[in-house]
C-alpha positions in Angstrom: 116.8 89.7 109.7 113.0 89.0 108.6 111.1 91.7 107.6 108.2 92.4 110.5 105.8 91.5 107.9 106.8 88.3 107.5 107.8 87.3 111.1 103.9 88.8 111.5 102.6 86.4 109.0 105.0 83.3 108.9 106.1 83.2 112.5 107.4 80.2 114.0 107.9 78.1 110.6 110.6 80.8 110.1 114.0 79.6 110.0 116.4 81.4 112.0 119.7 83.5 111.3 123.0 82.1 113.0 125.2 85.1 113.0 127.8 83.8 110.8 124.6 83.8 108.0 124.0 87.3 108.7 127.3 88.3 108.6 127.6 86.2 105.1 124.4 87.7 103.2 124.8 91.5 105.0 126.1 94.1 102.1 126.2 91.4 99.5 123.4 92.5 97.3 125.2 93.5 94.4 122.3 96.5 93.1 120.3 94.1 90.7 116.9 93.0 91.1 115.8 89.9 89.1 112.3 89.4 88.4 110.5 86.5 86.3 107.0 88.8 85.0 104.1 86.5 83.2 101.1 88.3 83.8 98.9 90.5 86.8 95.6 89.2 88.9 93.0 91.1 90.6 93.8 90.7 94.8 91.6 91.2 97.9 92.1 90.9 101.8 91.3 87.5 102.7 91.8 85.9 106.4 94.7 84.5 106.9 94.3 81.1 107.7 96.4 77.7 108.4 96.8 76.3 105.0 100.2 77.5 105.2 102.4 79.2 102.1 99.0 79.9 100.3 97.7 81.5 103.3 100.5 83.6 104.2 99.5 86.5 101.9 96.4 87.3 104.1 95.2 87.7 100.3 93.4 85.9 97.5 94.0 86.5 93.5 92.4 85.5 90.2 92.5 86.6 86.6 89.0 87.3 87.0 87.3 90.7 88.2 85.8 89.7 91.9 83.1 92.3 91.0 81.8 92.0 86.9 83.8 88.6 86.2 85.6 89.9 83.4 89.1 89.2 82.7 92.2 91.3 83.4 93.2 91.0 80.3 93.0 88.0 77.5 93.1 84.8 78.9 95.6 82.4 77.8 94.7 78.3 77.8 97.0 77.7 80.9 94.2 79.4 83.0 96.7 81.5 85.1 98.0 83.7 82.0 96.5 86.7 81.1 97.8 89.8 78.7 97.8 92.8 80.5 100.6 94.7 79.7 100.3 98.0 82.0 101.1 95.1 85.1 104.7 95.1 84.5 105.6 98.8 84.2 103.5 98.9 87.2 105.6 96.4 89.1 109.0 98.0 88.2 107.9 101.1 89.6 106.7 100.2 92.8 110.2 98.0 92.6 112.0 101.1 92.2 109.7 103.3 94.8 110.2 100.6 97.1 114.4 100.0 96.3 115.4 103.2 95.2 118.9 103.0 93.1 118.3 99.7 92.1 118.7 98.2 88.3 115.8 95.8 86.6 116.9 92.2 84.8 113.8 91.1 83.5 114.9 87.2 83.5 111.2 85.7 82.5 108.3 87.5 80.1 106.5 85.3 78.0 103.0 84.2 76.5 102.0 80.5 76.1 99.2 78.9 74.6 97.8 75.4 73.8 97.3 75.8 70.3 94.6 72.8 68.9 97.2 72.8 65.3 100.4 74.1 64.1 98.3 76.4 61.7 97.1 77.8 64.7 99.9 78.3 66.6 101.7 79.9 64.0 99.0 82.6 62.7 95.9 83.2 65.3 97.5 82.4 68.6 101.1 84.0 67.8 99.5 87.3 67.2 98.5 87.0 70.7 102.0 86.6 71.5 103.2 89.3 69.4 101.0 92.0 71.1 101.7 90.5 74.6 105.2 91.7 74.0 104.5 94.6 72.5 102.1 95.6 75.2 105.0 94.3 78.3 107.7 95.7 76.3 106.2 99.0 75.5 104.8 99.5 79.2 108.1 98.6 80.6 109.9 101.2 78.5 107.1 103.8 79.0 107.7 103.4 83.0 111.5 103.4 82.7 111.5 106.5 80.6 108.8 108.3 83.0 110.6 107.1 86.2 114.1 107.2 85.4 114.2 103.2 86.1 117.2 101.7 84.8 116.5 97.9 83.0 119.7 96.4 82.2 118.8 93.7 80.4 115.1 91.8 79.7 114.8 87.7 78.1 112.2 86.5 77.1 110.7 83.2 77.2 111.2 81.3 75.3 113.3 81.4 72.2 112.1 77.3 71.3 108.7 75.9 72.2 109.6 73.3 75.0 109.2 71.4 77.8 106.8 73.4 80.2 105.9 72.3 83.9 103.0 70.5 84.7 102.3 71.4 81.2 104.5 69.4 79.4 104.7 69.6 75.9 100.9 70.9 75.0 101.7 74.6 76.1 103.8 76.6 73.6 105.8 79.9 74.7 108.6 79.3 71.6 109.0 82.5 68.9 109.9 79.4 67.5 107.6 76.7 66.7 109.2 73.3 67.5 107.8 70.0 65.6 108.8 67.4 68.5 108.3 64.5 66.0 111.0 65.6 63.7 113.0 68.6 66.0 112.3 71.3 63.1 112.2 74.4 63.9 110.1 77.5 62.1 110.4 80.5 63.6 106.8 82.3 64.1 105.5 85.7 62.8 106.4 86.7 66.2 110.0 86.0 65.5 110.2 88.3 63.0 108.2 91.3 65.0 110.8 90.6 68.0 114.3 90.5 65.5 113.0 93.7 63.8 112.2 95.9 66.7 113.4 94.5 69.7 116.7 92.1 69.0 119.3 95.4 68.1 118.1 97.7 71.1 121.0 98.3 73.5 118.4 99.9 75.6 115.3 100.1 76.2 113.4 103.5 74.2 113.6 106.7 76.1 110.0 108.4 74.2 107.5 106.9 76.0 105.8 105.6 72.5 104.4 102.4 71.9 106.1 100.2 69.6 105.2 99.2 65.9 102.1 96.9 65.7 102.3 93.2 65.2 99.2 91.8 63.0 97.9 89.3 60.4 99.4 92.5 58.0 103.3 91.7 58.9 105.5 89.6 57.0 104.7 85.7 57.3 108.1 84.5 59.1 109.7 81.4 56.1 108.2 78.4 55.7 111.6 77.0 55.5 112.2 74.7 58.7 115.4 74.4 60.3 115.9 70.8 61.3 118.4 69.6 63.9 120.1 66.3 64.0 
């Protein structure tokens, strides 16, 4: 069955259960919950009106505070991504509140930029990156540890710059930086932060303490490109 709240705010554009459906889907949830995580937004009560699935909510969002104006956290060229870390350890633990007993995969958690030059996107706007993991990563494991949540398994996105969306090729989210001229690829200081902290965990840390820092200070990843035929 629909939950009330959404029979109370989708109503008749609901599609119905035949009893063979419910019968199919009832007791099949195997005890994972998947989530794709970007980023968080500030939210208000709003009327809910006829527009349809944007209206649904009874709600409206932005990266921006409704009060001073000021971000949520630093904004990202897309204009919907913002780094604020504390929004996914949040999230799992109102998961977890909510759906007691039930184990994380964290299938999506990435930062993306349109970087104006491969210089940049390779030293100023993949430090962002770096610390956006380290901030999601290091809330997520801080919430698990406090709240005895249970994350199975996290990906990040992505592993190769790439085709994005409506953003096509001018929005990077690679740890490697993909020339789409030639196909080389040269992996990004974040890259290197990621393989030496985060690539051998079989779990996510249990102490509660942030992880090492990622700055202009680490090791430049090689300047030796990988080219694919």
């Amino acid at each position: 069955r629909w939950p009330a709240s959404v029979v109370e705010s989708v109503k008749d554009r609901l599609p119905a259960w035949s009893e063979p459906e419910i019968a199919l889907v009832f007791g099949s949830h195997d005890e994972h919950f998947f989530m794709n995580h970007y980023t968080s937004l500030f939210a208000r009560a709003a009327e809910r009106g006829t527009c349809g699935l944007q209206c649904d909510v009874g709600a409206e969002s932005s990266g921006y505070s409704f009060s001073t104006g000021k971000p949520i956290g630093t904004p990202s060229s897309t204009g919907w991504l913002f780094n604020y870390g504390v929004g996914l350890g949040q999230l799992v633990s109102w998961y977890h509140r909510r759906y007691p007993g039930v184990s994380f995969v964290i299938t999506e958690n990435g930062w993306g930029n349109a970087s104006a030059s491969q210089e940049a996107e390779m030293d100023v706007d993949d430090i962002e990156r770096c610390n956006y993991y380290r901030d999601y990563l290091g809330n997520l494991s801080a919430s698990a540890a406090k709240e005895n949540i249970e994350v199975v398994a996290y990906f990040a996105w992505a592993l190769l710059d790439n085709f994005e969306w409506a953003d096509g090729f001018s929005t990077r989210f690679g740890l490697t930086y993909v020339d789409y001229a030639t196909q080389a690829r040269l992996p990004k200081r974040s890259a290197g932060w990621f393989r030496r902290h985060i690539t051998g965990l079989k779990a996510l840390p249990t102490d509660g303490r942030p992880f090492p820092p990622c700055d202009a200070s680490d090791p430049a990843p090689s300047t030796e490109a990988i080219l694919v035929a």
